[in-house]
N, C-alpha and C positions, 0 to 999 in steps of 0.2 A: 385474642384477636385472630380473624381468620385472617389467610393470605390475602384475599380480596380488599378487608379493611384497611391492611399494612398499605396496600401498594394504593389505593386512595388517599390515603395519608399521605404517602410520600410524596404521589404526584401533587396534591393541594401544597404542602409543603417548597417543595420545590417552585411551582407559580409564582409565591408569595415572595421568594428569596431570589429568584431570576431576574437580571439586570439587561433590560432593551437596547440595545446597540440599531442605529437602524440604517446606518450613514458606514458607507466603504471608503476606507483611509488608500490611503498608497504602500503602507506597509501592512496592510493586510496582505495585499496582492504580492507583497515580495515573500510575504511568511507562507503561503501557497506553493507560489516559485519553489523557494526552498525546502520545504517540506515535499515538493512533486520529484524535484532534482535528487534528495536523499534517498526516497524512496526507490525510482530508479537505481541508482548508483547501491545501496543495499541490495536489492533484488540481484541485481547483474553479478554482481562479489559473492552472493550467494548461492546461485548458479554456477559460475565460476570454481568455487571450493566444493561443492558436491560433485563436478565433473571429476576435479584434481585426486577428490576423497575416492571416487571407482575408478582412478587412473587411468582414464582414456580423457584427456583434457580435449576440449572441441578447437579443432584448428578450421580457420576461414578460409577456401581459396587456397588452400593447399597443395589437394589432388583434385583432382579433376572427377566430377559425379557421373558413375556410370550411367549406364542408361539403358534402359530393358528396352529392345528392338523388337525382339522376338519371344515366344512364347510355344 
């Protein structure tokens, strides 16, 4: 079988066996939530530990950002 036939196969396969949902629950919408809020909260921890890893962790508001006047 060439690639072409595999992957027509699979996509007919998969049609036949795919189950329609067509109605929005309320805990759809919180599994979203939650899934948007880890992703966040992953990301940021993740950021976080490679700042920590090059040892210059990012401080907010700590010093005051210079500012080029002149040139």
């Amino acid at each position: 079988m060439t690639i072409l036939e595999i992957a027509l196969a699979s996509q007919i396969w998969a049609r036949r066996h795919e189950q329609h949902r067509l109605e929005f629950t309320e805990s759809d919408g919180l599994k979203v939530l939650f899934r948007t809020a880890f992703g966040f909260v992953a990301f940021t921890l993740l950021i976080a530990g490679l700042n920590l890893a090059t040892d210059r962790p990012q401080m907010l508001a700590q010093h005051p950002t210079p500012v080029v006047a002149e040139r």
